[in-house]
Structures are given as structure tokens and as C-alpha cells.
N, C-alpha and C positions, 0 to 999 in steps of 0.2 A: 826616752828618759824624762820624767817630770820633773816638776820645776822646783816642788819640794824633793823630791830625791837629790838635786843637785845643792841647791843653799845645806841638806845636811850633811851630805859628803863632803863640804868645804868647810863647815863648820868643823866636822871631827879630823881635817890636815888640818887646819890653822891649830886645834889643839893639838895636834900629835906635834906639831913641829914648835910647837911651844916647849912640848917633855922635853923633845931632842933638843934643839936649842938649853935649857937649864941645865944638862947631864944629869937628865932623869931617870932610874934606875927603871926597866933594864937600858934602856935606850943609849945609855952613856955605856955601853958593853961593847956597841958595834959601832955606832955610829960618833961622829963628831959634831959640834955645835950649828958649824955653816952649814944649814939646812933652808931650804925655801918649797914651796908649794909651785907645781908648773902642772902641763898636760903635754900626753901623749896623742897626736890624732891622729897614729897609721896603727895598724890592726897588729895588736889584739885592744886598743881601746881601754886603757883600765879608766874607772872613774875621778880618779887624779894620781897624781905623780907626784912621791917626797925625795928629793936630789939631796944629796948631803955632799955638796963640795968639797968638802973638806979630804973626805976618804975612795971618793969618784963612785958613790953607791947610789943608785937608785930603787924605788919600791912603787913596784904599780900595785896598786890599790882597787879591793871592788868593794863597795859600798851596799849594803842590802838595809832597808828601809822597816821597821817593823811592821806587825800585822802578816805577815806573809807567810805562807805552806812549808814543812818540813823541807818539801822538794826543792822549791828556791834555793834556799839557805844552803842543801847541799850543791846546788849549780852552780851555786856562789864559791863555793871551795873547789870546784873543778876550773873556776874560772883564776884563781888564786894561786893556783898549783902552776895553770899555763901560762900567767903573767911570768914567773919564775923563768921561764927559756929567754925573756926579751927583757929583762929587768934583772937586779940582784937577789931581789927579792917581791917575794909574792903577798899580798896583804889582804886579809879578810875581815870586816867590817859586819858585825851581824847583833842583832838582840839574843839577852839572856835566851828567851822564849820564843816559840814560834807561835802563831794563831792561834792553835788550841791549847797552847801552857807548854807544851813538853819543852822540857831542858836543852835548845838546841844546840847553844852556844858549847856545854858539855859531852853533847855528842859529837860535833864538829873536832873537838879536841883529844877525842878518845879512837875518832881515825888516824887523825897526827902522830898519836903517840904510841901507833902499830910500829914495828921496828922496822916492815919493809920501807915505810915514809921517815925514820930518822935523820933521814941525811938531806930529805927534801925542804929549803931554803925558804919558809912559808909560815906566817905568820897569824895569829889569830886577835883580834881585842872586841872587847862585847861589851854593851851597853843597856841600862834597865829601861826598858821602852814606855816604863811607867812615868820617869822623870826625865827624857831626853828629851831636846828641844834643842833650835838653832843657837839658843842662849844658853843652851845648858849642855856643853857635848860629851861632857867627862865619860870615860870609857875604862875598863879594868885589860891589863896584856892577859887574856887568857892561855894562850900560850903564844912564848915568842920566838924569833927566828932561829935556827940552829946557822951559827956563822958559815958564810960560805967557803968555799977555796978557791974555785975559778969564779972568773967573771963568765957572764952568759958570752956565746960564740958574736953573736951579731945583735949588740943592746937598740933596742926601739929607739926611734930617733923622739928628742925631745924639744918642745916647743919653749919660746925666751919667756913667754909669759903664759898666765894660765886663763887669762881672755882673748877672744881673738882681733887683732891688729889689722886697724883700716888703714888706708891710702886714697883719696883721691875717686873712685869709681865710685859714678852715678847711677842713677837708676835706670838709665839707658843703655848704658854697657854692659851692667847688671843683667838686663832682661837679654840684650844680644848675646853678651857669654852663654848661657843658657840655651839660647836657641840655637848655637852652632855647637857649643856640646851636645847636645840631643842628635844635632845633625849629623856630627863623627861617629857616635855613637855606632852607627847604623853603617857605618860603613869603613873597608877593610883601608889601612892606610900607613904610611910611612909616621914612626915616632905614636907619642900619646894621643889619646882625646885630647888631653889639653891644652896640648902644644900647637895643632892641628887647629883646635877652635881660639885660642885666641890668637894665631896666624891670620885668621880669619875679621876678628874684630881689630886689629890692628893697619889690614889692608882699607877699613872703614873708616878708623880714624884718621889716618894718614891722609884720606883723599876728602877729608873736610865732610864726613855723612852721622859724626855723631856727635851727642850734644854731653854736656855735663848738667851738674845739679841745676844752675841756674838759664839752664835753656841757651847758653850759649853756645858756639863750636868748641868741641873739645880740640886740643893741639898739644903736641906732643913732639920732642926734635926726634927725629932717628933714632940719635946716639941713646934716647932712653928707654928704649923696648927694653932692655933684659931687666930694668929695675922695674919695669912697669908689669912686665909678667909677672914676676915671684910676686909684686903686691895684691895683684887682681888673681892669681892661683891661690893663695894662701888664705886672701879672706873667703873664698868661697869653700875652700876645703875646711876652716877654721867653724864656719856659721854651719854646717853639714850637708852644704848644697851640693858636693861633687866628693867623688871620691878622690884618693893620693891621684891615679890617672886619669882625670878630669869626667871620670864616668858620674851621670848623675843620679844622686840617690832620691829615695822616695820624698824627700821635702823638695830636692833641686825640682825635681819632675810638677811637684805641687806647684809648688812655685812659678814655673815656667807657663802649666796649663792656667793661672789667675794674671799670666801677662799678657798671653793668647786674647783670653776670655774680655780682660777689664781694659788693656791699653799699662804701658812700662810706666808713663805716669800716673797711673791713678790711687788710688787712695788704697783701693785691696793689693797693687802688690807694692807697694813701699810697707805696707801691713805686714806683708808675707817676709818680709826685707829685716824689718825690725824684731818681730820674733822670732826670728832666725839667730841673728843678733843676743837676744834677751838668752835664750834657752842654749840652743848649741854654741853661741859664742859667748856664752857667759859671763854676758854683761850685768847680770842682775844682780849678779855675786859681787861684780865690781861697785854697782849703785849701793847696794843692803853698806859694803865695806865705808863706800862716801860718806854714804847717810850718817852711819857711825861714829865716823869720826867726825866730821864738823859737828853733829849733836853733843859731842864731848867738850869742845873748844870754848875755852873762858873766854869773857868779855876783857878788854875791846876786842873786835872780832879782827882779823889779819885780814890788809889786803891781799889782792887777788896772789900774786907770786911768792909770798911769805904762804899763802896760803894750800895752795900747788906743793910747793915744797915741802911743806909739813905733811899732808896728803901723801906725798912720796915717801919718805918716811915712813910715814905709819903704816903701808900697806908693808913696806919693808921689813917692820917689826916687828908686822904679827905675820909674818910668813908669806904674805901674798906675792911677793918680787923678792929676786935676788938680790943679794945684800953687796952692796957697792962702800967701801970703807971710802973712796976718795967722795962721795957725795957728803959725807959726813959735817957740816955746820956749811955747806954751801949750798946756795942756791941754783936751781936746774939751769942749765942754760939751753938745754934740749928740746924746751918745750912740751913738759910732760901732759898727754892726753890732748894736748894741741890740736891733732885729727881726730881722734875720737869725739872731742867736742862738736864740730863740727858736722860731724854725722848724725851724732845725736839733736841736735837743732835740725836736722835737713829730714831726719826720722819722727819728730815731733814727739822725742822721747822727756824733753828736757820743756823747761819756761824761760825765755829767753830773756834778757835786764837789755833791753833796745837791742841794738847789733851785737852785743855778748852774752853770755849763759852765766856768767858770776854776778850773784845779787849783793852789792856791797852787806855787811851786815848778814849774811845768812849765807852764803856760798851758791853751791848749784842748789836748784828746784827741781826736780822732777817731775814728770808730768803721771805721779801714780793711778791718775784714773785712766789714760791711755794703758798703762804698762798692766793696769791690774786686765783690763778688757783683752788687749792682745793674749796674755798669759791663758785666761778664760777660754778665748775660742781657737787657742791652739793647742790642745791638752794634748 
């Protein structure tokens, strides 16, 4: 999936969920206001996920990018149809036209409205690929959902946020996980890959042989293996380096062979680490939303925590997080982005102000000419 394929699939939830959110017609049909923008990362994969709290509805979403063949655009409606088993509803994202002009959005809609698909829970909106852009997502409901009755048997499990969430793991547990999922991989055994391999990495840590960010002994009590897994399973499945069963996919395997090749500290795989990061864990979505919003921010500029907190907020507003009424005029005590920060500084994603990333006056900086090169040589 490309890098603009994803900035416009989030660009057109944060608008969808803007409708829902106003009780935009049809939208205020089905849906309720408490809606938010999240992701699903076990299979079937839709391109984002709209949760509407409020009524326990979900909509996997596939996104199709303009310019593109007749053919797509219908595998995009099979793909649409099959979200439907694992979600409430199934959501197709497509242009008026396809590559060579034909009306496709109009044919897309002229299968729907076969009477054998009546009843099938599956949604259409189309967009003029003449005037769409990240800043411009408006979309028309070319045809919308017929309400359901049941909920699907077994609903896709859904993620808290729609980037994915670090903890702690360096670049050397990084490369280790890796190397012993490759190693289960390959061989027949009690429980997951993933369980199996960082079984593995944890008999390492434990016995004082791995190190963290800063080159020193990693340590860890006992008692926190099971928080320690779900953190270190989660961002690798999150960034698309392993599958739900710690199987690794064609980035994890990439990945693994430029740790082999260059050494777990060196400069191509913390590369490998950070685009990983950028694209499948959808951090750039989160950087474009920052950027955004502090470019917005009237003078005097808010300190750091005034500033975090409005930041929370506003990704809240336009859909990008669940909406939490008790955060409402209080400040985080959570720590919002606290470890992501820190990752980003350790990924050389960010320009650090000394020992911190918030530049009085100006918020974070990023480091766009790294992030534009990684983007580039990982297409």
C-alpha cells in the first residue's frame, strides 16, 4: 500500500466521520454521532475502520486511489462485499471514472442495485478525481447502506488507535525477534511463532545478553513478561513485520535480511524500523495531523503540556481518537505520545530542542528530509 494511498484513505474517514458526527443525512439514518476513525490489522485488512459507539456499528472500508483500471475498482467491490462478514458494514471508496473515463462509480452501483444484492449491507461514495486531494476529500454517498439486522457472527477484532503503539523495544530485540521468528517459522512446535520466539528473546534478556536503545543492559522483573509481550507482539504486527501468529511477512523477512547483511545497529535497519513505522504503522498520518494542527495555533504559542493536550483534543475532534468526555477541559495526566516521542528521537524521525523534541514556540519539528528519503526508497 503506498504512502499516498494511505494519507487519502484517512483524509476521506476524517471526512466521513465528520458527516456522521453532524447527523449528516444519510448518515444520521444509521448511524449515531459517537463515531471515531481506528484500524483493523487481522485479516481481512480493510483500509480503515469507522466505529460509531454509540449504536456498536462498525464499517471496514477499501479505499481505491484514482487513475486505476475498470478491473480494480470492481476487486474493490468484492473486497467491500467481504468486509461485510467481519464488520457491519462493508464501505467502497472509488472515483467517478476510471482510467479511461467510463462511469465507474455508476456501474459499481448498478450491481448493488441487482435485487439478488438488496439486502447485502454495502456501501458506495465517489469522488471527482479531478478536484480530490488530501485537503480536498468531499465525496458524494453514491449509494448507501441498506440497514442491517444481524450483527456479523464473529466482528474483526479492533485496534484502540488507528497508528500503531510503541513500548520500550530497541533495536536489538527488534532484530532478535525477528531472527527467532524466522527461526520457529521453520519448525513444527507447541503454541504460536510468536509465543515460541519471544520465549526465546526473553530467556536473553533475562540472562543479562540484550541491550536497549542506549547500549546499555536491557532488565526486566519477571513479573513483567506478559506486559512485555503484548507490547513487543503488537508493534511488530502493527508496523507489518509479522503476521497475528508471529509469521513473518515480506517487510518482516526484508527487514530481518538488512540486519543479517548491515548489523541491528546500523543506520539501514533502524531505516528499515522507521519506514515500517511511517507507512504500515501510520505514523505519517499522525505527523501530516500534528503538522496541522500546530500550523493552526494562534500566538502566544502554549507550552509543552497546554500543548499535548490541545493536540489530544484535536486529533479527537476530527475523528482520529476515541472521544473521551471526562478528558474534556483537563489536562493528560497519561502522557500522551510520551513513548512515541521517544522513538521518534531514537528513529531520527524528529529535531530534537537538547534532551526534548518540543521546540518552545514552534512544537515538534520533524525531520522531513529523512522521512521524505525513507518514503522514496521504500515505495
Amino acid at each position: 500500500m503506498s504512502t499516498t494511498h494511505d494519507v487519502l484513505a484517512y483524509a476521506v474517514a476524517v471526512e466521513a466521520v465528520r458527516k456522521v458526527r453532524a447527523g449528516v443525512a444519510p448518515w444520521s439514518g444509521i448511524f449515531s454521532s459517537d463515531a471515531y476513525v481506528t484500524a483493523s490489522r487481522v485479516w481481512p485488512v480493510p483500509d480503515f475502520v469507522i466505529v460509531d459507539e454509540g449504536n456498536g456499528l462498525s464499517i471496514g472500508a477499501e479505499f481505491k486511489p484514482p487513475h486505476q483500471s475498470k478491473r480494480e475498482y470492481l476487486t474493490g467491490l468484492g473486497q467491500a462485499i467481504a468486509y461485510s462478514r467481519d464488520f457491519h458494514y462493508g464501505l467502497l471508496v472509488l472515483p467517478e471514472v476510471a482510467d479511461d473515463g467510463y462511469p465507474i462509480a455508476e456501474h459499481v452501483v448498478s450491481v448493488l442495485q441487482q435485487p439478488t444484492l438488496a439486502a447485502v449491507p454495502v456501501g458506495v461514495i465517489s469522488y471527482d478525481p479531478s478536484i480530490f486531494s488530501p485537503h480536498a476529500p468531499g465525496f458524494s454517498e453514491a449509494y448507501f447502506f441498506t440497514p442491517r439486522l444481524l450483527a456479523p457472527i464473529r466482528p474483526a477484532p479492533l485496534d484502540h488507535s488507528f497508528y500503531a503503539k510503541w513500548r520500550e523495544m530497541g533495536q536489538h530485540e527488534a532484530y532478535l525477534l525477528l531472527a527467532f521468528s524466522y527461526e520457529e517459522m521453520g519448525q513444527p512446535g507447541v503454541g504460536t511463532v510468536r509465543d515460541r520466539a519471544f520465549a526465546k528473546l526473553w530467556t536473553l534478556i533475562q540472562a543479562g545478553n540484550v541491550t536497549h536503545w542506549g547500549g546499555g543492559t536491557r532488565n526486566y522483573a519477571v513479573t513483567l513478561r506478559a506486559g512485555v509481550h503484548k507490547n513487543y507482539r503488537n508493534f511488530f504486527f502493527h508496523i507489518g513485520w509479522t503476521e497475528a501468529d508471529g509469521d513473518l511477512t515480506k517487510p518482516g523477512l526484508d527487514a530481518l535480511h538488512v540486519g543479517k547483511l548491515y548489523g541491528y545497529g546500523s543506520l539501514p535497519f533502524t531505516s528499515e524500523m522507521a519506514a515500517a513505522l511511517l507507512t504500515g504503522g501510520k505514523h505519517l498520518i499522525l505527523f501530516n495531523a500534528i503538522t496541522e494542527y500546530q500550523d493552526r495555533l494562534p500566538q502566544p504559542f502554549p507550552t509543552e503540556q497546554v500543548w499535548l493536550d490541545g493536540l489530544e483534543l484535536y486529533l479527537e475532534n476530527k475523528g482520529l481518537l476515541k472521544r473521551n468526555p471526562a478528558r474534556a477541559g483537563m489536562l493528560s495526566a497519561r502522557g500522551f505520545l510520551k513513548a512515541e516521542k521517544q522513538l521518534w528521537k531514537q528513529l531520527d524521525l524528529i529535531i530534537p530542542c537538547g534532551r526534548r523534541v518540543f521546540h518552545p514556540g514552534r512544537g515538534f519539528i520533524f525531520n522531513w528530509s529523512r522521512i521524505t528519503e525513507l518514503l522514496q526508497s521504500h515505495r
